[in-house]
N, C-alpha and C positions, 0 to 999 in steps of 0.2 A: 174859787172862781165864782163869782158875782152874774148872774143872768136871771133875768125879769120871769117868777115860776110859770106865768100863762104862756111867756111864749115857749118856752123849752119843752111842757108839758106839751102844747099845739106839736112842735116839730119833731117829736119824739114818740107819741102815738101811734103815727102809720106805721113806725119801727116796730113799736110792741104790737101793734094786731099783726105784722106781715112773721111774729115769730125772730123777728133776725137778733133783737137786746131782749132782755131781761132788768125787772127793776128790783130787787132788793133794798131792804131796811141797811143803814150805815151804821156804823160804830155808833154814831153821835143820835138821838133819837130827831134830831134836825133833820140830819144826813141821808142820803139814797145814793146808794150802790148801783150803777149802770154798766153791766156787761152784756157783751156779745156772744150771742147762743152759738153753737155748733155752725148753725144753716147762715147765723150770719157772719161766720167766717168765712164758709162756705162761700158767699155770694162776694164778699170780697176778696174773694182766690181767684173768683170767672173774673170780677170785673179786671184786677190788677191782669189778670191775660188780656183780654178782651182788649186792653188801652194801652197796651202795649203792641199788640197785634195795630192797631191803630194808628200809633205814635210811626211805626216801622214802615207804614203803607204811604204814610205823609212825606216820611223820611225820600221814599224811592219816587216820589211825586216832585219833587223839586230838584 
């Protein structure tokens, strides 16, 4: 995948201070490794409830 390093590095950021990714070295010494910590799994559990919960309230709205 192909994206411009200043902006990924800008939108990627507030992920690494808030804890949710993690950056590791790649295979490649080019390369970086980008996963999702524990907490941000975590936050993507509430949110997928959360917008679901959401989705359902809309649902009974119409």
């Amino acid at each position: 995948m192909r994206i411009d390093r200043t902006t990924l590095n800008r939108n990627i950021k507030p992920l690494i201070e808030a804890g949710f990714i993690e950056v590791n070295a790649g295979v490649d010494p080019r390369s970086r490794q980008i996963l999702l910590t524990a907490e941000g799994k975590s936050v993507i559990y509430v949110w997928k409830i959360v917008r679901q919960e959401r989705w359902m309230k809309r649902e009974k709205q119409m």
